[in-house]
N, CA, C and O atoms as a CHARMM CRD file, in Angstrom:
* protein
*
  340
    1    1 UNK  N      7.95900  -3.39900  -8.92500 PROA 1      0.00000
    2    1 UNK  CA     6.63100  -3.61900  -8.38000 PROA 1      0.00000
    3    1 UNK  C      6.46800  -5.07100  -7.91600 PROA 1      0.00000
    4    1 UNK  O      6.33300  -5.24600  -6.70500 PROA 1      0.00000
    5    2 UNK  N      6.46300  -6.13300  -8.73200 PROA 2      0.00000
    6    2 UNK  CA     7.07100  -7.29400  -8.57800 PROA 2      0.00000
    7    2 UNK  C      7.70300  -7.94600  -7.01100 PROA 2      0.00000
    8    2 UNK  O      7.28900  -8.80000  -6.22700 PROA 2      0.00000
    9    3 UNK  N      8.68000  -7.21400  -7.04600 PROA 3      0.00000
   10    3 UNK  CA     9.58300  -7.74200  -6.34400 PROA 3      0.00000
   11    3 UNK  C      9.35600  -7.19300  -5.18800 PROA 3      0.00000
   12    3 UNK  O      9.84200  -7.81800  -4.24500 PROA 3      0.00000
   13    4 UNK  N      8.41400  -5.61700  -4.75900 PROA 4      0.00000
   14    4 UNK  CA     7.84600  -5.64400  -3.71900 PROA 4      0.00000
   15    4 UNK  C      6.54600  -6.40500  -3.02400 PROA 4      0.00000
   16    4 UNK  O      6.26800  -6.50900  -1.83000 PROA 4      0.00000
   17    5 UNK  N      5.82900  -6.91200  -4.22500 PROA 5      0.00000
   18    5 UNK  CA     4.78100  -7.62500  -3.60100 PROA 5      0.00000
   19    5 UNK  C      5.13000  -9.11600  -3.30500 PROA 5      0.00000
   20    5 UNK  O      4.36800  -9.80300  -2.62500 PROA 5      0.00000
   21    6 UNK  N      6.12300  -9.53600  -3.74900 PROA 6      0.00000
   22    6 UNK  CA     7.09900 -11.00300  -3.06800 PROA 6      0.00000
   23    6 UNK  C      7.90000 -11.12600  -1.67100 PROA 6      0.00000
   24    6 UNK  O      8.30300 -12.05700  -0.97400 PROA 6      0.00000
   25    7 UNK  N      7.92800  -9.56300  -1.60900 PROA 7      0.00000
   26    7 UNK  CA     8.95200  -9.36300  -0.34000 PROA 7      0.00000
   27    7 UNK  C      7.76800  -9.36800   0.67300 PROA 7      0.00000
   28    7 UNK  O      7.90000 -10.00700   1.71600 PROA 7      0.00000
   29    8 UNK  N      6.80100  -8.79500   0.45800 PROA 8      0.00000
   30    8 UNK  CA     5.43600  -9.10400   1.45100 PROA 8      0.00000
   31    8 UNK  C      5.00700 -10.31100   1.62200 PROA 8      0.00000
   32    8 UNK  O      4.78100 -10.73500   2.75500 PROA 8      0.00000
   33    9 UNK  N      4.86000 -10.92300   0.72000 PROA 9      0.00000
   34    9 UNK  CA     4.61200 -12.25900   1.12500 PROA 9      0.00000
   35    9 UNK  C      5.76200 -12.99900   1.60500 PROA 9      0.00000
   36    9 UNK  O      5.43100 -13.64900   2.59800 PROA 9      0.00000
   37   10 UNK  N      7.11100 -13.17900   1.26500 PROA 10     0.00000
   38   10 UNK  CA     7.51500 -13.38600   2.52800 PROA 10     0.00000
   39   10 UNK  C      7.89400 -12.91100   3.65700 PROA 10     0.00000
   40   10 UNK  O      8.42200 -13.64000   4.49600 PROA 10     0.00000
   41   11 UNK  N      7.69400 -11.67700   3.84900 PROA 11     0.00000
   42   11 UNK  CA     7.44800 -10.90700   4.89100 PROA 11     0.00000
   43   11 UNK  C      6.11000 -12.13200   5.70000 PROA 11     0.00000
   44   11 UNK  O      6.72300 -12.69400   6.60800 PROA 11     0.00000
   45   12 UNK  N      5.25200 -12.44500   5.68000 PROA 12     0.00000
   46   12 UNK  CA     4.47200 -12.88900   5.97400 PROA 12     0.00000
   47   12 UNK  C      4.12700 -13.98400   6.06900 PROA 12     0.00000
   48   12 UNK  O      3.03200 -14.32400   6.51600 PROA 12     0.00000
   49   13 UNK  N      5.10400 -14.82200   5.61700 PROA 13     0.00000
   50   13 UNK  CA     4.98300 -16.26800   4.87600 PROA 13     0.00000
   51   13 UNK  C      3.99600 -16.91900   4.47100 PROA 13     0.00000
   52   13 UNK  O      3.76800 -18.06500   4.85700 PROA 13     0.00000
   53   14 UNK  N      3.06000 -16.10200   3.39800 PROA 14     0.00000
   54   14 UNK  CA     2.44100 -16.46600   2.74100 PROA 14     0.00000
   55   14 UNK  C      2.81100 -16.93000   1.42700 PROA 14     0.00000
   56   14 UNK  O      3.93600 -16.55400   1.09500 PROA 14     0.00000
   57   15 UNK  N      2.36500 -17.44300   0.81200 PROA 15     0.00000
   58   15 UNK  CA     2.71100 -17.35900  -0.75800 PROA 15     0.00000
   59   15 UNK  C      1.56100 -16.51200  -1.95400 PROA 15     0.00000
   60   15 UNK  O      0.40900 -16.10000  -1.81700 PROA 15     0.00000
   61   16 UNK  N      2.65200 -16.50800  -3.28500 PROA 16     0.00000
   62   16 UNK  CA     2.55600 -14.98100  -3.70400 PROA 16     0.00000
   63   16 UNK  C      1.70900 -15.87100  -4.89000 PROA 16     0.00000
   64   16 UNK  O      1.90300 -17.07200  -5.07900 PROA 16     0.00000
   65   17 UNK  N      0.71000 -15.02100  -5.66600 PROA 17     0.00000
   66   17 UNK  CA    -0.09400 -15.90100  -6.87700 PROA 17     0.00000
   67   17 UNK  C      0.30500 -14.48500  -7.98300 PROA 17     0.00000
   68   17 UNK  O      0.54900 -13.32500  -7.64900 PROA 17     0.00000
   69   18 UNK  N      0.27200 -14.92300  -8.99100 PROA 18     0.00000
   70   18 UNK  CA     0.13800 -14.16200 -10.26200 PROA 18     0.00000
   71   18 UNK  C     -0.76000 -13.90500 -10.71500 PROA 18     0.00000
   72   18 UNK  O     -1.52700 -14.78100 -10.31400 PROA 18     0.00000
   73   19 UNK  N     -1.69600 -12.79200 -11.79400 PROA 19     0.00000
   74   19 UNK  CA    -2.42700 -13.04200 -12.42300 PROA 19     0.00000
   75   19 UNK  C     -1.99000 -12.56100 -13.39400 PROA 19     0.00000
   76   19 UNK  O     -1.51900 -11.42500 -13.33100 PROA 19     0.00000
   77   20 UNK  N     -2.00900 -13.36800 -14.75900 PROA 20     0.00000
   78   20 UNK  CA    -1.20600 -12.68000 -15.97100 PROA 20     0.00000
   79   20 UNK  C     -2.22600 -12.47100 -16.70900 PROA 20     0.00000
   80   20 UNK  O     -2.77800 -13.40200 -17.29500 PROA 20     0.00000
   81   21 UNK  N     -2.65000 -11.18400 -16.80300 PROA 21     0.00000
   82   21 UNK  CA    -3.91300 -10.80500 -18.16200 PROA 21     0.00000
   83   21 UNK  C     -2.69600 -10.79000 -19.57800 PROA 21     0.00000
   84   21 UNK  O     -1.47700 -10.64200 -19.48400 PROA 21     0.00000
   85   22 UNK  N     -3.44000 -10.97600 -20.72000 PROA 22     0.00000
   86   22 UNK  CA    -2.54400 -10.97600 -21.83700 PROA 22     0.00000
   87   22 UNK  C     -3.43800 -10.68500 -22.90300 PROA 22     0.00000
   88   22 UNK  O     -4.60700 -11.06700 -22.94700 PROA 22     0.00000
   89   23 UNK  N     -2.86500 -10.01000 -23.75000 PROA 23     0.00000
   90   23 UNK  CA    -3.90000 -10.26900 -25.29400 PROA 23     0.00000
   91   23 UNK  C     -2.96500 -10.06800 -26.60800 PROA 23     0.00000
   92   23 UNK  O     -2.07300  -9.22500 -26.51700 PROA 23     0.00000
   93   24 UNK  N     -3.04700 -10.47500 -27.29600 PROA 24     0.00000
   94   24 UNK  CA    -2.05900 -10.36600 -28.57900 PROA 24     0.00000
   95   24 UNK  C     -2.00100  -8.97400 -28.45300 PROA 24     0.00000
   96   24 UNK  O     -2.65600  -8.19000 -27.76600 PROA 24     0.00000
   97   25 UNK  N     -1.01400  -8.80800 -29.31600 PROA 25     0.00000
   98   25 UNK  CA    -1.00400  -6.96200 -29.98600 PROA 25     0.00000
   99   25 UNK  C     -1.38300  -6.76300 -31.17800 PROA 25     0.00000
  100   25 UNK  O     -1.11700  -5.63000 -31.57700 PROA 25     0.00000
  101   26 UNK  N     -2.02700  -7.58100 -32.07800 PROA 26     0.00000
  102   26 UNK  CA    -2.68200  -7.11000 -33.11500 PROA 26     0.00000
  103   26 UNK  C     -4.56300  -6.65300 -32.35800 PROA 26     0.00000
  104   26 UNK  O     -5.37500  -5.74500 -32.53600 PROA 26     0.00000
  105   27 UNK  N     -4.50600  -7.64400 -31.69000 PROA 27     0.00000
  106   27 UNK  CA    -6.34100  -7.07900 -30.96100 PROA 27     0.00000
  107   27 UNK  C     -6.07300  -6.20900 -29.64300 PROA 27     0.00000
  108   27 UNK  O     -7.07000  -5.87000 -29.00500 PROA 27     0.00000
  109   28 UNK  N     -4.68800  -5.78100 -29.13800 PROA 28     0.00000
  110   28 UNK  CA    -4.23200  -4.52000 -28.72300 PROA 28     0.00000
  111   28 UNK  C     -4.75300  -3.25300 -29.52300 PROA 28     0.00000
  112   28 UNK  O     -5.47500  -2.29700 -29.24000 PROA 28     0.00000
  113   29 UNK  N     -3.92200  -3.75900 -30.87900 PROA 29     0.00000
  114   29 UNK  CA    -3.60800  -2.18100 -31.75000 PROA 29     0.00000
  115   29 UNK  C     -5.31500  -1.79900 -32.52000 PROA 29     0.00000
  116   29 UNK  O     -5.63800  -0.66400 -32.87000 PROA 29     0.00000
  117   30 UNK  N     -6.23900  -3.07300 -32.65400 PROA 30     0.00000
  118   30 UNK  CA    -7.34500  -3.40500 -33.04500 PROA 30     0.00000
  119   30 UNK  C     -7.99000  -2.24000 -31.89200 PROA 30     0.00000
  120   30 UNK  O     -8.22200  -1.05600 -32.13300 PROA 30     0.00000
  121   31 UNK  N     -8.15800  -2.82900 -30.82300 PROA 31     0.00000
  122   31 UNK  CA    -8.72900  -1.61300 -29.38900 PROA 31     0.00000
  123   31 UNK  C     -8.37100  -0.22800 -29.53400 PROA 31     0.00000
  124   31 UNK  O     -9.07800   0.78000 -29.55300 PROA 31     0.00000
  125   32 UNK  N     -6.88200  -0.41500 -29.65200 PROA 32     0.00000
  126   32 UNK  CA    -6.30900   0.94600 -29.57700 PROA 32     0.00000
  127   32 UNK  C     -6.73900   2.38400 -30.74700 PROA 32     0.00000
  128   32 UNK  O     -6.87500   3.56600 -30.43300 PROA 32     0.00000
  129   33 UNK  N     -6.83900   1.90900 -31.78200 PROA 33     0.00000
  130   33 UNK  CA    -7.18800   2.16500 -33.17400 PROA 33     0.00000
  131   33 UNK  C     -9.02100   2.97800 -33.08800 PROA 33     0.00000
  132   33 UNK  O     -9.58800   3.74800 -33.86400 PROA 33     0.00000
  133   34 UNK  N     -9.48000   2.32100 -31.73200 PROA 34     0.00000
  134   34 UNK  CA   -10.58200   2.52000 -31.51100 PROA 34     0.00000
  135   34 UNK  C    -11.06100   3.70100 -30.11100 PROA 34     0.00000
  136   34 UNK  O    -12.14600   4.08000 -29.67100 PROA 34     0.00000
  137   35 UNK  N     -9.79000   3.95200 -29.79900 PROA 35     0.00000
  138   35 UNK  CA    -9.72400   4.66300 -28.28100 PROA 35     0.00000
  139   35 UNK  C    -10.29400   6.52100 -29.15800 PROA 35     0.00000
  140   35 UNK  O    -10.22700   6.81100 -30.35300 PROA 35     0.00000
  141   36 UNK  N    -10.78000   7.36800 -28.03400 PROA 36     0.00000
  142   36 UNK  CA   -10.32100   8.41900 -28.39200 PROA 36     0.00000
  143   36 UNK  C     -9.41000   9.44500 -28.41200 PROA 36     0.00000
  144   36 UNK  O     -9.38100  10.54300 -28.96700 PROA 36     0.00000
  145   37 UNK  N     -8.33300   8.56500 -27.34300 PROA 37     0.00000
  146   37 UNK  CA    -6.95700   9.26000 -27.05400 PROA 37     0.00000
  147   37 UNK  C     -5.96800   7.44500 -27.75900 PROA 37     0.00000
  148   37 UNK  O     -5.99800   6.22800 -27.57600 PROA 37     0.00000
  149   38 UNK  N     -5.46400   8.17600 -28.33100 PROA 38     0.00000
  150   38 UNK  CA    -4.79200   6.91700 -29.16000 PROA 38     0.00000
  151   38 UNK  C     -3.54200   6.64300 -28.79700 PROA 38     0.00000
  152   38 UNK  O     -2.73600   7.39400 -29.34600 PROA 38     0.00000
  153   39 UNK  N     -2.98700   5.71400 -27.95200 PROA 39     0.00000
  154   39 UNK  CA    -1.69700   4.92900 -27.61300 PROA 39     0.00000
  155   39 UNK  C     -1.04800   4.98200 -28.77500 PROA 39     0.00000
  156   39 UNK  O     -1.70000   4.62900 -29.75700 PROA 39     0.00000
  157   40 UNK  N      1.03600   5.62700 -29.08900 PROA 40     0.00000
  158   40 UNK  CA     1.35800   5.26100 -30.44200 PROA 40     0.00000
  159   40 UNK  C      1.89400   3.91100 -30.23700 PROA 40     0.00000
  160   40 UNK  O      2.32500   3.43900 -29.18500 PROA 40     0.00000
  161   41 UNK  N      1.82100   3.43900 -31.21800 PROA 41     0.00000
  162   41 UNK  CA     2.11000   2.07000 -31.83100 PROA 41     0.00000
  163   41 UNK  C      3.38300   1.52600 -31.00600 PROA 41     0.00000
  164   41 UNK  O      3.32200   0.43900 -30.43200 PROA 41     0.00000
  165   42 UNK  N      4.55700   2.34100 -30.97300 PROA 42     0.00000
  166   42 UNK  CA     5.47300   1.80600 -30.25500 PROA 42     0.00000
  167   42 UNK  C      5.50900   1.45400 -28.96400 PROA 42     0.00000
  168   42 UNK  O      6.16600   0.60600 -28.36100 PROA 42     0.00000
  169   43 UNK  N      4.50200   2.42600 -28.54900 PROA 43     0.00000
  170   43 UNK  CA     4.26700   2.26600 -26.86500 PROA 43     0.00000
  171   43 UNK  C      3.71300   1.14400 -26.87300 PROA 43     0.00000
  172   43 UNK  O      3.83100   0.69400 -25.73300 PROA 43     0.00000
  173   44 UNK  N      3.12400   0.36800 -27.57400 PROA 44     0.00000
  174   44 UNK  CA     2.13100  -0.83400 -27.43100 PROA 44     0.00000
  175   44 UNK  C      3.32000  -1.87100 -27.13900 PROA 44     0.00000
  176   44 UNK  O      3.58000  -2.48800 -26.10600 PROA 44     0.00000
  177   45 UNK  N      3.96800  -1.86100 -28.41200 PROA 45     0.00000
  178   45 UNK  CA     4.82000  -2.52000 -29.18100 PROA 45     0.00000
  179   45 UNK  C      5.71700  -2.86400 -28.00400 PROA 45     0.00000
  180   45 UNK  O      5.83100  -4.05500 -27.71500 PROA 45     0.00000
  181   46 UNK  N      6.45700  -1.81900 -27.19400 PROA 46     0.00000
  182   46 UNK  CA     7.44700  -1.67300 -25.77300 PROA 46     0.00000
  183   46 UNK  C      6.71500  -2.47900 -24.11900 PROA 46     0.00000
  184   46 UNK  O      7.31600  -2.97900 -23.16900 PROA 46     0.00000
  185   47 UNK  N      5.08800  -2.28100 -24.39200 PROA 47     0.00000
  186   47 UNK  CA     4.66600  -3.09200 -23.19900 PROA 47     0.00000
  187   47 UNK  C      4.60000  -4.41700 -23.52300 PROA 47     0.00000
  188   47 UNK  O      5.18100  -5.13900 -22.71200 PROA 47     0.00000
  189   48 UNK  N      3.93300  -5.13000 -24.70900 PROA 48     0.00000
  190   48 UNK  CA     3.89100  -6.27600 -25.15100 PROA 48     0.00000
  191   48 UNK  C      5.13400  -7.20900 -25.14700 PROA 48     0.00000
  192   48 UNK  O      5.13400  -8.43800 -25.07100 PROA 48     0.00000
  193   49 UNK  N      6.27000  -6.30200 -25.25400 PROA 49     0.00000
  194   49 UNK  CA     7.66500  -6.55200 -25.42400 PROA 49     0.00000
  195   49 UNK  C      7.95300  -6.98600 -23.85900 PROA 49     0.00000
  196   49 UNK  O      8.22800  -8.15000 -23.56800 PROA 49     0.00000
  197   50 UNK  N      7.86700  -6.00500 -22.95300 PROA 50     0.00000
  198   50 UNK  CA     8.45300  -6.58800 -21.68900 PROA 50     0.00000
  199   50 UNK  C      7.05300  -7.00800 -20.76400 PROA 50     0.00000
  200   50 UNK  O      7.16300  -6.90100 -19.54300 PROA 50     0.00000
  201   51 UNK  N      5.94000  -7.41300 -21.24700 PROA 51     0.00000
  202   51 UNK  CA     5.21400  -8.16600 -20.75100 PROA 51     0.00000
  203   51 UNK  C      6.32200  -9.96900 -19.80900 PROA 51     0.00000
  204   51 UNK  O      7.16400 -10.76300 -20.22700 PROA 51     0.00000
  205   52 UNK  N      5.81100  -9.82600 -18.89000 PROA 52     0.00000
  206   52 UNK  CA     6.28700 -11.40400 -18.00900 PROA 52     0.00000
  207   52 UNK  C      5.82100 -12.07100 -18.83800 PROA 52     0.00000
  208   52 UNK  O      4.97000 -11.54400 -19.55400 PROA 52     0.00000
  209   53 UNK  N      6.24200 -13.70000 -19.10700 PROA 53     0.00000
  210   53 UNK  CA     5.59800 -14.73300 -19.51800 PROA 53     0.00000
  211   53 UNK  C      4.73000 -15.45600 -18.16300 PROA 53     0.00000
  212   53 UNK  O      4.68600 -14.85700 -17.08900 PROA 53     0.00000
  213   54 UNK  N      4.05000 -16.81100 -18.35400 PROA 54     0.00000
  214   54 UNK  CA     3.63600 -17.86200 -17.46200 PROA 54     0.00000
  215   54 UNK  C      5.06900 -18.32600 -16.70700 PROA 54     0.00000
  216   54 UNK  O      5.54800 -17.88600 -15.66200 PROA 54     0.00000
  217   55 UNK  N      5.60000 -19.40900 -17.63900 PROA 55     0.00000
  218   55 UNK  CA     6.55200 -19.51900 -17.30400 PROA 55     0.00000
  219   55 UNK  C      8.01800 -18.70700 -16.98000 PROA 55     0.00000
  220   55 UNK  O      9.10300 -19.28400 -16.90600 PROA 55     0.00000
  221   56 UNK  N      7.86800 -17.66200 -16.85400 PROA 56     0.00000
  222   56 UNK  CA     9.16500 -16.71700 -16.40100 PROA 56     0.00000
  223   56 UNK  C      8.44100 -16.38600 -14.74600 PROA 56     0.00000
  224   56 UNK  O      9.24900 -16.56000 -13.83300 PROA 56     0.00000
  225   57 UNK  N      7.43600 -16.06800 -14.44200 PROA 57     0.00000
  226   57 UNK  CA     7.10500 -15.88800 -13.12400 PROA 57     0.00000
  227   57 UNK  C      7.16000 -16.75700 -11.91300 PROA 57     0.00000
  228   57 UNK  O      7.10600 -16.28100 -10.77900 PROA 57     0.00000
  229   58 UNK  N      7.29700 -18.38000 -12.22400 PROA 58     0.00000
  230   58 UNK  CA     7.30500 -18.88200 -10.93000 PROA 58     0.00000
  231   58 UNK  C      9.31200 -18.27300 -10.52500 PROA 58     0.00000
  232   58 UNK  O      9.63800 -17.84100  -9.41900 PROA 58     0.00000
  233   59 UNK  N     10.07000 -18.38400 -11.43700 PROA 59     0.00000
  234   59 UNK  CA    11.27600 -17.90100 -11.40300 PROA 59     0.00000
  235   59 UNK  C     11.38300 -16.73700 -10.50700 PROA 59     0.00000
  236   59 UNK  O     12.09800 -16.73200  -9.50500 PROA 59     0.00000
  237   60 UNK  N     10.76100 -15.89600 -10.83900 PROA 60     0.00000
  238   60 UNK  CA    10.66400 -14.63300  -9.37600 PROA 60     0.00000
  239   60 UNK  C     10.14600 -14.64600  -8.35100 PROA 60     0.00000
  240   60 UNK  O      9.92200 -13.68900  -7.60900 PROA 60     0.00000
  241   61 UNK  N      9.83600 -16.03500  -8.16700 PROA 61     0.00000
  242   61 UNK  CA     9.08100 -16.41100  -6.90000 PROA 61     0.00000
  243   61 UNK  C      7.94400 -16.26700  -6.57000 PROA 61     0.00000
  244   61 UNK  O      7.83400 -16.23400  -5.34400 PROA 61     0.00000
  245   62 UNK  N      6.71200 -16.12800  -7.28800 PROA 62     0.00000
  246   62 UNK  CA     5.25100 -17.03000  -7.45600 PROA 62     0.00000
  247   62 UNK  C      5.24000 -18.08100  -7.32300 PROA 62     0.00000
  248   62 UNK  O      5.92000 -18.81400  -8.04000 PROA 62     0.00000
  249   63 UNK  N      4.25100 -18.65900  -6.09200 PROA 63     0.00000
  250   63 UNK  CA     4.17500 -19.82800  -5.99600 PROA 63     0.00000
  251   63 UNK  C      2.91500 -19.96400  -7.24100 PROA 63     0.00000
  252   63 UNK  O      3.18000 -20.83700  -8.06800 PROA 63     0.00000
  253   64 UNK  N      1.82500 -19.35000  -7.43600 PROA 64     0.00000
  254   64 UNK  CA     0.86600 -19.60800  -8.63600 PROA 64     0.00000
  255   64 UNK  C      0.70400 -18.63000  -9.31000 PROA 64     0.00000
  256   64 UNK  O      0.40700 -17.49100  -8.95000 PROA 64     0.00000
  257   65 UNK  N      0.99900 -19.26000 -10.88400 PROA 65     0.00000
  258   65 UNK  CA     0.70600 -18.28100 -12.14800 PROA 65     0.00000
  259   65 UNK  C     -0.44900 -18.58500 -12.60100 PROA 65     0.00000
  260   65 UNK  O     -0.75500 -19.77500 -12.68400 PROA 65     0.00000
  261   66 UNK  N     -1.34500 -17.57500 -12.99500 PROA 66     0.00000
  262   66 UNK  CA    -2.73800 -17.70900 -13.67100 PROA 66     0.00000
  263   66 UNK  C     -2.71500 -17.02800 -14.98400 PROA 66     0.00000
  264   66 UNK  O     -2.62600 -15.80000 -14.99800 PROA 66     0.00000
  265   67 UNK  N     -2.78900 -17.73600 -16.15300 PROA 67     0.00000
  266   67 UNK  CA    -2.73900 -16.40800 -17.05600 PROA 67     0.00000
  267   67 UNK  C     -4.57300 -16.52700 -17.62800 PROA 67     0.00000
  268   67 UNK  O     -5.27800 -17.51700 -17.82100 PROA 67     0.00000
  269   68 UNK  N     -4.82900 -15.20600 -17.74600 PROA 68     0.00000
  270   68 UNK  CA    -6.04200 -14.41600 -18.55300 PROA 68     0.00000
  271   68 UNK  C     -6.16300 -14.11300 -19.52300 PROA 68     0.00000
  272   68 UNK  O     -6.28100 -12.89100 -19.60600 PROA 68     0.00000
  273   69 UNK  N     -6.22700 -14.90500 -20.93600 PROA 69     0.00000
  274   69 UNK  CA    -5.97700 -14.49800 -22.00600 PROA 69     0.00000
  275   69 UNK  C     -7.33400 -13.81500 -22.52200 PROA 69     0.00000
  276   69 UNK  O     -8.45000 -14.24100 -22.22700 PROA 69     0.00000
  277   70 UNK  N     -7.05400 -12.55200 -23.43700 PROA 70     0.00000
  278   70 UNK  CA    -8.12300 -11.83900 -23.88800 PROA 70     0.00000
  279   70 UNK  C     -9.26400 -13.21600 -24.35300 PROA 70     0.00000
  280   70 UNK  O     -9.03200 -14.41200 -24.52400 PROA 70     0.00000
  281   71 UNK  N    -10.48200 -12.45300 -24.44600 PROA 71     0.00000
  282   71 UNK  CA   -11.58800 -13.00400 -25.50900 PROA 71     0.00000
  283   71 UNK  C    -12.21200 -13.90400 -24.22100 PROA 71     0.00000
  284   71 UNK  O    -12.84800 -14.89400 -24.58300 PROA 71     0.00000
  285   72 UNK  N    -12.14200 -13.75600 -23.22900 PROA 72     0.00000
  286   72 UNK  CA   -12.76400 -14.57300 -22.14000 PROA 72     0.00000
  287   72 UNK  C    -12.97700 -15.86500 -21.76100 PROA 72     0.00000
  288   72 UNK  O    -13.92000 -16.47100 -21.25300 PROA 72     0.00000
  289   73 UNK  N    -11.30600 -16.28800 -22.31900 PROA 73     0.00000
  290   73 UNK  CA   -11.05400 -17.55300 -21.88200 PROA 73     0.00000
  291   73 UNK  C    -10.14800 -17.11900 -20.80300 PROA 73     0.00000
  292   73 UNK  O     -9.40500 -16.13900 -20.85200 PROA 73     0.00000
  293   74 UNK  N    -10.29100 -17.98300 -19.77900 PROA 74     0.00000
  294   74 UNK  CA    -9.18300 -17.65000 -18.23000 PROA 74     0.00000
  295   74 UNK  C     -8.46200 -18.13000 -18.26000 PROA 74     0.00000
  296   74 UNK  O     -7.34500 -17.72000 -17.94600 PROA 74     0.00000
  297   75 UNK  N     -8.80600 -19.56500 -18.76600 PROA 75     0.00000
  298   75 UNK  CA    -7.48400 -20.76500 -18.48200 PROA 75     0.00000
  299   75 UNK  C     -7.75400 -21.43000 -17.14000 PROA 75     0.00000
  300   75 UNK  O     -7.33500 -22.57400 -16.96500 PROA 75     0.00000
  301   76 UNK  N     -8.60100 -20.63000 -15.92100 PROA 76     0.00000
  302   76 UNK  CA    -8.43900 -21.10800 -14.80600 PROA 76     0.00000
  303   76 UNK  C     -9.18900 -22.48700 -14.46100 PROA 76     0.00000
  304   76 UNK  O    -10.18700 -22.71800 -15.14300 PROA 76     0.00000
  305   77 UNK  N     -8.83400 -23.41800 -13.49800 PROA 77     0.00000
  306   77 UNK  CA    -9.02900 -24.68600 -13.74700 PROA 77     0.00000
  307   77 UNK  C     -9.43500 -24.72900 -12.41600 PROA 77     0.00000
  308   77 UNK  O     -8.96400 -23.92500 -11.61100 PROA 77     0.00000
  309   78 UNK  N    -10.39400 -25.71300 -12.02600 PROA 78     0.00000
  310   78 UNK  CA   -10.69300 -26.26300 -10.89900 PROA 78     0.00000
  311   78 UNK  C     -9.99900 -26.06100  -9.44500 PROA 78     0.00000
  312   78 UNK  O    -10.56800 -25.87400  -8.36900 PROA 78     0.00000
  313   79 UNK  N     -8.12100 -26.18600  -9.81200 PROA 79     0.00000
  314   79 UNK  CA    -7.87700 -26.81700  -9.15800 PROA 79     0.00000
  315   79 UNK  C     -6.84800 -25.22000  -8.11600 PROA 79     0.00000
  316   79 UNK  O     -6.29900 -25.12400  -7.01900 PROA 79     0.00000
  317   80 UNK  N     -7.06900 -24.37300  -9.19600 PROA 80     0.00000
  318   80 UNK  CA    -6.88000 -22.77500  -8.68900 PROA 80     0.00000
  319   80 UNK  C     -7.21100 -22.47100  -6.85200 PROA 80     0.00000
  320   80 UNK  O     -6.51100 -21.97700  -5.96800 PROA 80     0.00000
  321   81 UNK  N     -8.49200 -22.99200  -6.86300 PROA 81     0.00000
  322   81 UNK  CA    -9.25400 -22.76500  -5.40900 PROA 81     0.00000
  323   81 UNK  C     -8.49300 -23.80000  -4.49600 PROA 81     0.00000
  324   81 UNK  O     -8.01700 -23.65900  -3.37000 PROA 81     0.00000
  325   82 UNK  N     -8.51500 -24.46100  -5.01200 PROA 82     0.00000
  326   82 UNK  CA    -8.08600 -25.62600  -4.07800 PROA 82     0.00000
  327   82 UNK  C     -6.67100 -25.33900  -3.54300 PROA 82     0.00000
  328   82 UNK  O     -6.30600 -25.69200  -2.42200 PROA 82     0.00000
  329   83 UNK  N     -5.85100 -24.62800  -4.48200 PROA 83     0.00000
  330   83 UNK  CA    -4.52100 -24.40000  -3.91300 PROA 83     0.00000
  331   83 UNK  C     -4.64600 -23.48000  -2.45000 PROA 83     0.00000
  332   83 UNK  O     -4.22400 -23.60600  -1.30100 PROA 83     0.00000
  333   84 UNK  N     -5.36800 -22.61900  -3.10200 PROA 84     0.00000
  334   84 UNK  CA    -5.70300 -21.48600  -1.34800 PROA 84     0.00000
  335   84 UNK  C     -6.25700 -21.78400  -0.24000 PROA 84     0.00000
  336   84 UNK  O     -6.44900 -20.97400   0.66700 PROA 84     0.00000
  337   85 UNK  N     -6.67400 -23.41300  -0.20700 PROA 85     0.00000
  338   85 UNK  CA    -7.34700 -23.85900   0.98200 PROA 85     0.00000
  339   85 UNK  C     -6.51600 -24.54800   1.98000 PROA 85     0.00000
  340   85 UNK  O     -7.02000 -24.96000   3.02500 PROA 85     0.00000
């Protein structure tokens, strides 16, 4: 999936941004625990696992990583906008 939305942007020569949502897996399994169709544990366990990092994405060629960490902190900084101008 990845690696097709990089090939578009340089298809285009634009550059490619990330957005990395993230949340621990204990306030995963916390949510999950709460669903009425219940995710098993391993399945959690297997996405959390091959979740991208921040730093592993400029490596695949993102020019900007944003990460979104649960609890409604963004991380995003001022200077986010300014890159797209």
């Amino acid at each position: 999936m990845r690696a097709g939305l990089l090939a578009r942007a340089r298809y285009w020569q634009r550059p490619a941004a990330a957005l990395l949502f993230t949340a621990d897996l204990e306030l995963s399994r916390k949510r999950n625990a709460g669903r009425a169709r219940v995710v098993p544990d391993h399945v959690l366990v297997e996405q959390h696992r091959f979740l991208p990092t921040v730093a592993q994405l400029p490596g695949e060629g993102f020019a900007h990583v944003q990460e979104i960490r649960d609890g409604g902190d963004t991380g995003v900084s001022d200077d986010l906008t300014s890159a797209w101008t």
